[in-house]
KOLGUDREN-81213 format. One record per residue: residue in three letters; x, y, z of N, C-alpha, C in turn. Coordinates in steps of 0.2 Angstrom, whole numbers, padded with zeros to 4 digits, always signed. Atoms other than C-alpha are relative to their C-alpha. Layout:
REM residues N
ALAXYZXYZXYZ...
END
This chain:
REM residues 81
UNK+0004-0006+0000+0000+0000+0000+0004+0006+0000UNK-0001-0008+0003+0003+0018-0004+0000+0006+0008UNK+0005-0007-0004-0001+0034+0009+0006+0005+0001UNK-0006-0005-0001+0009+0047+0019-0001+0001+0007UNK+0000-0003-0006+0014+0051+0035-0004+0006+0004UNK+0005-0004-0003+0001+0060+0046+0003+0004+0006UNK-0005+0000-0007+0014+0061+0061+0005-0006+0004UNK-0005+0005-0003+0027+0051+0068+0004+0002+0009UNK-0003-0002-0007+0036+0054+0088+0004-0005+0001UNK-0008+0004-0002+0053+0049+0089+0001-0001+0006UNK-0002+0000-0008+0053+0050+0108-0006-0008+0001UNK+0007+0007+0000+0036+0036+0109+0002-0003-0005UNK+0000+0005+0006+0042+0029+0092-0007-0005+0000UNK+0006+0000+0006+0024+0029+0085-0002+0005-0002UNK+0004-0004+0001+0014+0036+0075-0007-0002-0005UNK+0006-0001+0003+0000+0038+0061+0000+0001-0007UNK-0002-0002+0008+0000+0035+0042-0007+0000-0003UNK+0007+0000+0000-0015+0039+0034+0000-0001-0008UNK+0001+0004+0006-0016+0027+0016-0005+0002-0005UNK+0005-0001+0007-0024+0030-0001-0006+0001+0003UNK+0007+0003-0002-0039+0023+0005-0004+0008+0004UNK+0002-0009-0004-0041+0040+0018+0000-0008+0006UNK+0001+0006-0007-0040+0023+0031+0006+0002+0004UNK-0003+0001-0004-0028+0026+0046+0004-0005+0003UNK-0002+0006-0002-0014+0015+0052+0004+0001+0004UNK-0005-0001-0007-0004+0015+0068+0007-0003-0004UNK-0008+0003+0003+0016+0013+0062+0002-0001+0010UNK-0005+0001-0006+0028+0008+0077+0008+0003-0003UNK-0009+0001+0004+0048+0012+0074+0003-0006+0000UNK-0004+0005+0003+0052-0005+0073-0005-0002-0006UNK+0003+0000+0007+0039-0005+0058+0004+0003-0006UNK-0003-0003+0005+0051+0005+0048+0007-0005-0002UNK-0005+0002+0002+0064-0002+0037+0006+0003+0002UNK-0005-0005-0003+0080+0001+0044+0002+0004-0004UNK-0004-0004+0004+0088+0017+0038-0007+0005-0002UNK+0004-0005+0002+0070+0025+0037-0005+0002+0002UNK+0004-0004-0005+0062+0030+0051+0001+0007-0001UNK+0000-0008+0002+0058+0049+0051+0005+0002+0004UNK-0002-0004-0006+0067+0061+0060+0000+0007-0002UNK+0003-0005-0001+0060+0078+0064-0006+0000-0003UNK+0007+0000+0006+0045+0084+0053+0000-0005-0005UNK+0001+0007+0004+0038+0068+0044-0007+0004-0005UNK+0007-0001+0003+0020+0075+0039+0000+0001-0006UNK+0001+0000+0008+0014+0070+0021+0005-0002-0001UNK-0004+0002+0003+0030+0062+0019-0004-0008-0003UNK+0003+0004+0004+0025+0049+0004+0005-0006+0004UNK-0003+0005-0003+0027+0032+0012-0004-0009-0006UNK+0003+0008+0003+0024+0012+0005+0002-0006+0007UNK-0001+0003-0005+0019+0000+0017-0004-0006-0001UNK+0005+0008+0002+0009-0017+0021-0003+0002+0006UNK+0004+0001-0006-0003-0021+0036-0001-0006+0001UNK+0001+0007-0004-0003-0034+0048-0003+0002+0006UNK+0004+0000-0005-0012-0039+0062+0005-0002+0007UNK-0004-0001-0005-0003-0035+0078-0003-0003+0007UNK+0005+0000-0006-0012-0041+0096-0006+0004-0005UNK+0007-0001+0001-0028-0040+0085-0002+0008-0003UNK-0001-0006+0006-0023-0022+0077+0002+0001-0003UNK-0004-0001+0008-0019-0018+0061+0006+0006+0001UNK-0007-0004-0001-0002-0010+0061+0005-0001-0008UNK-0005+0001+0008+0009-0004+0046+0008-0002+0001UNK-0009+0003-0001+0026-0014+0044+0003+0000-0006UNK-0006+0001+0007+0039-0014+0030-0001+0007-0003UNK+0002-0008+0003+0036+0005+0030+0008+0001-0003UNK-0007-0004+0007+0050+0015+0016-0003+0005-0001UNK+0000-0008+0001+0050+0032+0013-0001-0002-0008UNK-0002-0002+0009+0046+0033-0007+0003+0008-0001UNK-0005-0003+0004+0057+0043-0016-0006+0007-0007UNK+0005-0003+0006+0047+0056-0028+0006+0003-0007UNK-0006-0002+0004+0056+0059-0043-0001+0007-0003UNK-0003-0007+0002+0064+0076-0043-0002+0001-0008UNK+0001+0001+0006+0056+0083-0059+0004+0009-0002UNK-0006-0006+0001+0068+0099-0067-0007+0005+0000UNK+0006-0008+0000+0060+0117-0063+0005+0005-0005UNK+0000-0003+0003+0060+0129-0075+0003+0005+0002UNK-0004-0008-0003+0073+0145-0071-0006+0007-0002UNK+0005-0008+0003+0064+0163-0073+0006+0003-0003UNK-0005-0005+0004+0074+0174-0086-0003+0007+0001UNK+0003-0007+0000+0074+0191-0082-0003+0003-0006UNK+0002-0001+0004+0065+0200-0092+0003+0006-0006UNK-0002-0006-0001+0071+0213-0104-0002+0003-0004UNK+0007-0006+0006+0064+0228-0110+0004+0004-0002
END
């Protein structure tokens, strides 16, 4: 599955992904793939994950940060008159 981080707390290591669907999923930090746990502001950060059922909750695991691809921006040229 697809979504984006809603919020994440480095100190609690959880947080809150809120998937395509607009459906909610609790992450843990040892749900993240090593090397890809947030740190600082996460929100909206584009994520891919799975859901498993944890003690009877659904919990996101094999969470990855997707990558979006840098698309080139167009410079402004001054103008001349």
């Amino acid at each position: 599955m697809r979504g984006e981080l809603l919020w994440f707390n480095e100190q609690r290591q959880d947080g809150v992904i809120v998937a395509e669907d607009g459906t909610h999923v609790v992450v843990l930090g040892s749900g993240f793939v090593p090397g890809h746990a947030p740190v600082g502001r996460c929100a909206g950060t584009p994520v891919a994950f799975t859901v498993a059922d944890e003690d009877g909750e659904p919990r996101a695991v094999g969470v990855a940060v997707v990558e979006l691809a840098q698309g080139g921006r167009a410079r402004r040229r001054p103008s001349r008159s």
